[in-house]
N, C-alpha and C positions, 0 to 999 in steps of 0.2 A: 513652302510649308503646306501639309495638307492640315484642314482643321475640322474638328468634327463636331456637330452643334445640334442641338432638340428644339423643341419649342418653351416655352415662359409656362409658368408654372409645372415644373418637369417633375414626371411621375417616373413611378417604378420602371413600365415600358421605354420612355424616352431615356432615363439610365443607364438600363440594362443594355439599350441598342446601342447607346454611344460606347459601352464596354466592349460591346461584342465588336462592333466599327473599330475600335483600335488595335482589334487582336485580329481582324482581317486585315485590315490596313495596317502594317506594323509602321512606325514612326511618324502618326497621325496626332494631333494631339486636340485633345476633348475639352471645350470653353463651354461650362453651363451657364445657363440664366442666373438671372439676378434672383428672378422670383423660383420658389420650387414649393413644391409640395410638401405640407407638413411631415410625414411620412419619409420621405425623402433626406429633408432636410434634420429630420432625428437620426438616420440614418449617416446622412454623411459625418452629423458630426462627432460622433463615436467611432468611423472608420475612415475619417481624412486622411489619415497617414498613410492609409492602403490601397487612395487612388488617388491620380495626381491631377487635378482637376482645374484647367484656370478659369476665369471670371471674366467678363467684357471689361474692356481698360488695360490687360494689361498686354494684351499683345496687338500689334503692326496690322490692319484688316487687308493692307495694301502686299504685304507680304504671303496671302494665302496665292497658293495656286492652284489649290483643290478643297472645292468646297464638298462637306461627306455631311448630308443633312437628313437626318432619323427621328419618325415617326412624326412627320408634317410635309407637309405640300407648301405652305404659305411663308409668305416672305415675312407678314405682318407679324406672323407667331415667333419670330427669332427674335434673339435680344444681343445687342454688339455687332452685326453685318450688315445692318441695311446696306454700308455704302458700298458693297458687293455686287449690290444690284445690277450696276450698271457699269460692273465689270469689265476689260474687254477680258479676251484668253482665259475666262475661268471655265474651268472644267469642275460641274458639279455633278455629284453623285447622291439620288434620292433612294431611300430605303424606307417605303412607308405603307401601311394597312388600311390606308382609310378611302373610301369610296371615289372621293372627289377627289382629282391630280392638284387642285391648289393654282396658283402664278406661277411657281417655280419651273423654271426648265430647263429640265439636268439633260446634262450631255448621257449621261447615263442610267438608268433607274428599274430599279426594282417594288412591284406594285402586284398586290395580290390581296385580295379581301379574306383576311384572314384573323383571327381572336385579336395578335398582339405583332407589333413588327419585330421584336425578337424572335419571336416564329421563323421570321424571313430568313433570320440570319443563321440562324444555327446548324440549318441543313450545309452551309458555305463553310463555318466551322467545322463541321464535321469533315466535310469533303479535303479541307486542306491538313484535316489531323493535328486541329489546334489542343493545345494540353492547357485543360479547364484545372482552377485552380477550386479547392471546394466553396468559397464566398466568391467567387465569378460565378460557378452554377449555379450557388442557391439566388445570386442576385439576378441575372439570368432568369431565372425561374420566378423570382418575384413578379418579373415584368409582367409573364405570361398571364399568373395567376391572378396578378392585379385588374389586368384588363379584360380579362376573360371568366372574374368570378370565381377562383378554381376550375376552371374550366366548365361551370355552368351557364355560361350567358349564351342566349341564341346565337350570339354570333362565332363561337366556339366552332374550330374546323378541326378534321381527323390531323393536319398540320400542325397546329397546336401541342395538340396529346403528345402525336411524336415527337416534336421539341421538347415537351414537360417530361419525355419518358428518358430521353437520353439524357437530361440534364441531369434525372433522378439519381440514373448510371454513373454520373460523373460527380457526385456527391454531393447536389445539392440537398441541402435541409429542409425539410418541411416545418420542423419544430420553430426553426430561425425567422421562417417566411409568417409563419403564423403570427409573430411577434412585430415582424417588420411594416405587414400590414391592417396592421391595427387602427380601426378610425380615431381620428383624433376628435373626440366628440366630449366637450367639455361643458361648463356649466352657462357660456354664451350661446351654444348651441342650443342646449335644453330649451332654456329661455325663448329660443326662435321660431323653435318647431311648436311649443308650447302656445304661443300667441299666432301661429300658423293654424294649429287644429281649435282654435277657438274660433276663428273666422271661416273656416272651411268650408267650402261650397264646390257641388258636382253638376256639373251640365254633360249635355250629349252633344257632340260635334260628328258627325259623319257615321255616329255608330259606335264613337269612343266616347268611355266613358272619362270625363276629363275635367283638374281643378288648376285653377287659376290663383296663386295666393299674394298678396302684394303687400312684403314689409318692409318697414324703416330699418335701416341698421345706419353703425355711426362708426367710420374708422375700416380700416379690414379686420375682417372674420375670416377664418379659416374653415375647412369642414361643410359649407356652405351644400356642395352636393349631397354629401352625406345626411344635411338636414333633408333636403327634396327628397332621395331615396327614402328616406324613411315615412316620412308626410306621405307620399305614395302609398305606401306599405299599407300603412294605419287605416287613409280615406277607402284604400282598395279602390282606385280608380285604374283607367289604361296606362292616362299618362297623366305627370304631376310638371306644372311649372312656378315654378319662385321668382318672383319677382322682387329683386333687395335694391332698394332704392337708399343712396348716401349723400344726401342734400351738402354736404361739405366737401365733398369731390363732384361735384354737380356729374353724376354718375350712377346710371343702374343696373345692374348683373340679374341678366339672366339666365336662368338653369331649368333646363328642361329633363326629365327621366321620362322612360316608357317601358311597357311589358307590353308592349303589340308590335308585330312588323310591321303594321298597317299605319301604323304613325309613328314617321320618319322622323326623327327629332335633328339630326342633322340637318336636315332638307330644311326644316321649319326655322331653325337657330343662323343659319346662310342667309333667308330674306330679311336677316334682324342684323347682319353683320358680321355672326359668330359662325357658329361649325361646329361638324362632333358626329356624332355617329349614329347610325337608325338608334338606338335607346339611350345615345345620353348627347346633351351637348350643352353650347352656353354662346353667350352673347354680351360685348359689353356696350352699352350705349352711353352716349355720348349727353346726355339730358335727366333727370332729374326729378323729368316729370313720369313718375311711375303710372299714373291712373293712363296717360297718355301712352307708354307701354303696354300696358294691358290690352288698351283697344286695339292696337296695331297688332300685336298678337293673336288675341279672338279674333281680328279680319283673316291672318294669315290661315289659320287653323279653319274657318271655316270656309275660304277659298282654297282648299287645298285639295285635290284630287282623291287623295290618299283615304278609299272609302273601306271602312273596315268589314270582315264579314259578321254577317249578322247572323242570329240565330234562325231567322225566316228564311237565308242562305240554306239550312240543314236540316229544316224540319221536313218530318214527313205529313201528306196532307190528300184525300182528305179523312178525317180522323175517323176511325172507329168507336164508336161507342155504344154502352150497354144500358138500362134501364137500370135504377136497383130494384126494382123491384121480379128481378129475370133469378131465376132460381140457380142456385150456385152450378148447379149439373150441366146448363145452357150453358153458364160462361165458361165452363171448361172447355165444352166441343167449340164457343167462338172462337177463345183463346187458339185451339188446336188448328180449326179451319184458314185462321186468318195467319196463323206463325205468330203470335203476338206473346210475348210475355208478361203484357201488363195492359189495361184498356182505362182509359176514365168514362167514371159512371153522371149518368144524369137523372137527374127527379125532374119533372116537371120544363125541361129545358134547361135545366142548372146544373151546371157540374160541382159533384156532390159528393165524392170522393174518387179514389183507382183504384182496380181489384188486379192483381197479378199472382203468378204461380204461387210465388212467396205467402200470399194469405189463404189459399188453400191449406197448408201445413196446421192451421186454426185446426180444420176438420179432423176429427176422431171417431167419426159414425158415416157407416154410409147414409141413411137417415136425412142425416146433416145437408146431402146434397141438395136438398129439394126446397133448402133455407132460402129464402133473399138475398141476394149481394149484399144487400145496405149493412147486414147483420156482420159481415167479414171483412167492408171494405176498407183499407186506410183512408182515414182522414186526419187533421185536414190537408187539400191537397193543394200541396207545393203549386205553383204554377211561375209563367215568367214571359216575359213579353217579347215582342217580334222584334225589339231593338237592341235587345241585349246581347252581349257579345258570347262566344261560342265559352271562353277561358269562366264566366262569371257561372252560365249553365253547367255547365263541371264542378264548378265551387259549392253549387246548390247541391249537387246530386250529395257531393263528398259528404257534405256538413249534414246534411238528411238521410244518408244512405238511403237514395231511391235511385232509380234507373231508369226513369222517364219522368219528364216535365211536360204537361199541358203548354201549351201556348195558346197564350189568352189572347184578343183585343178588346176590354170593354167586358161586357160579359159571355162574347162570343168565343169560344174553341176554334182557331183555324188551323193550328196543325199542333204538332208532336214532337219531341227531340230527346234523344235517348244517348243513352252512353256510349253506344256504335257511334249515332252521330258527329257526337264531340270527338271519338279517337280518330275515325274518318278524317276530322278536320287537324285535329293536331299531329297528326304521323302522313297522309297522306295528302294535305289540303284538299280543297274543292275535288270531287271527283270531275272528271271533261262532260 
């Protein structure tokens, strides 16, 4: 028997690959986990009839002779095979996305860091001219878009698209997908996130900005990511971690989010037990003592290599500046001499507002020219410090509509960082 299996808690990706594994593998047959994801799990049960799905227990584990294991590496994540393990003659076959190979060691295997591992497969369905049924594409396509954001998450490859675009062809649903994954965020949750942003606290780890939040829960919750993701959201930190502590399962879940490359949350969730991917993962420990959590984490985090770039990374230095009291006609020819579009002003040693092209448009007289900066300059001015991250100085510009930030230390000026700067860094990272 070949049999085909995902990991515990099995999402839209691990679904859709086990779909796509039995429509490459024909007379393979697909055993889910016990546990699944909300999502999921509303899903199948509205459409059990239309996939035939068994459950650990009811079939012979002695009777596989081909193990077909999708979107995991790890032995621990499977539910019904461990005693596989120690196999003789099994022939496994791994089909997976994720950075780290896992324990598993497939006679055979497919491994490409890419959005979703139905990605992987669809190029192979394609190739053998498999005839997608329109709820195999749109679920198919679920997977993709589940793990990949609609296809906005940094880890999104041109692989992806092309799998989401042939699925489109093949009549997946958008309207259906939009429905399917829907968070399941109810009034346990509210409550969670709720008593999360009451206690909220931000520190700097490596240059990332990052919250630590550590609560009680009783029983399983569902959603639990979806609170982090959003706690993140809210705090506007790099990265967010939840720590849910269940004193009745002497047990506590970890879940980490990120919107930095620079902090691996995979990387970080592996020295805690768990796994997951540069921007999400989780962990489940084995104790109960959450404060005791925490610290093993803030150790991890701040022994971690993983140094993020900084805005003192991008600044330009050392800075130009003007008097205000230099008559507007001067800062025009500095403006011109220097290429600058924008300079901060100083009184006295103090920087005291910025004058760029843009407040020239003030002037209506030539006259005018011969006025003080101070009389035209923007104030007050934005400024941001050498530790801030390059995503936060973007944030600033957005929300102020300006085009350069002082960088401060204290009340000294040591450099500059401009909206070049920041595309610099997010389209091209670090120049060499």
């Amino acid at each position: 028997m070949e049999l085909v299996v995902t990991h515990r808690n099995t999402d839209f990706d691990g679904l859709a690959s086990m779909i796509a594994a039995t429509l490459i593998y024909p007379g393979s047959v697909p055993m889910l986990s016990r546990s699944l994801n909300p999502n999921v799990k509303a899903f199948l049960s509205i459409h059990k009839d239309l996939f035939h799905f068994r459950r650990p227990g009811d079939l012979n584990p002695e009777t596989v002779k081909r193990l077909i294991v999708v979107d995991t590496g790890c032995w621990d994540r499977l539910d019904g095979v461990r005693s596989l393990k120690k196999a003789q003659d099994l022939q496994i076959l791994v089909w997976d996305h994720h950075e780290e190979p896992g324990d598993i060691e497939p006679t055979w295997s497919c491994r490409r860091k890419v959005g979703a591992t139905v990605s992987l497969m669809v190029p192979e369905l394609r190739s053998r001219e498999v005839v997608l049924s329109a709820i195999q594409a749109t679920v198919l396509l679920a997977g993709i878009y589940e793990d990949t954001g609609s296809l906005t998450f940094s880890g999104t490859t041109a692989e992806d698209a092309y799998a989401a675009g042939f699925l489109l062809e093949r009549g997946a649903d958008l309207d259906v997908i939009a429905s399917l994954l829907r968070p399941a965020y109810g009034e346990r949750q509210k409550n969670i996130l709720f008593a999360m942003l009451q206690k909220a606290r931000r520190t700097n780890v490596n240059g990332h900005k990052v919250s630590i939040n550590v609560q009680a829960i009783s029983g399983h919750v569902d959603s639990l990511a979806i609170v982090v993701r959003m706690y993140m959201d809210i705090v506007n930190v790099d990265g967010a971690f939840g720590i849910f502590c269940d004193d009745e399962r002497g047990r506590t879940i970890v879940i980490g989010r990120s919107r930095s490359d620079g902090l691996n949350i995979g990387d970080i969730m592996r020295r805690l037990g768990g796994g997951g991917h540069n921007r999400a993962g989780s962990a489940l420990v084995k104790s109960s003592d959450a404060e005791a959590v925490a610290r093993s984490l803030k150790e991890i985090l701040h022994q971690s290599r993983q140094s993020a770039i900084q805005v003192n990374d991008l600044m330009s230095f050392p800075v130009v500046t003007i008097a205000a009291s230099l008559p507007m006609r001067k800062a025009a020819a500095i403006l011109r001499q220097k290429g600058c579009t924008g300079v901060p002003v100083e009184e006295d040693g103090k920087l005291v507002g910025m004058i760029s092209r843009r407040d020239f448009r003030k002037i209506h007289n030539e006259n005018h020219l011969e006025r003080p900066v101070k009389a035209y300059m923007s104030t007050p001015v934005q400024t941001i410090g050498p530790g801030a991250s390059p995503m936060y100085a973007a944030r600033l510009m957005i929300k102020h509509d300006i085009g350069r930030l002082p960088v401060v230390d204290g009340d000294r000026i040591i450099g500059i960082v401009t909206r070049s700067d920041t595309m610099v860094y997010f389209y091209d990272q670090l120049p060499d």
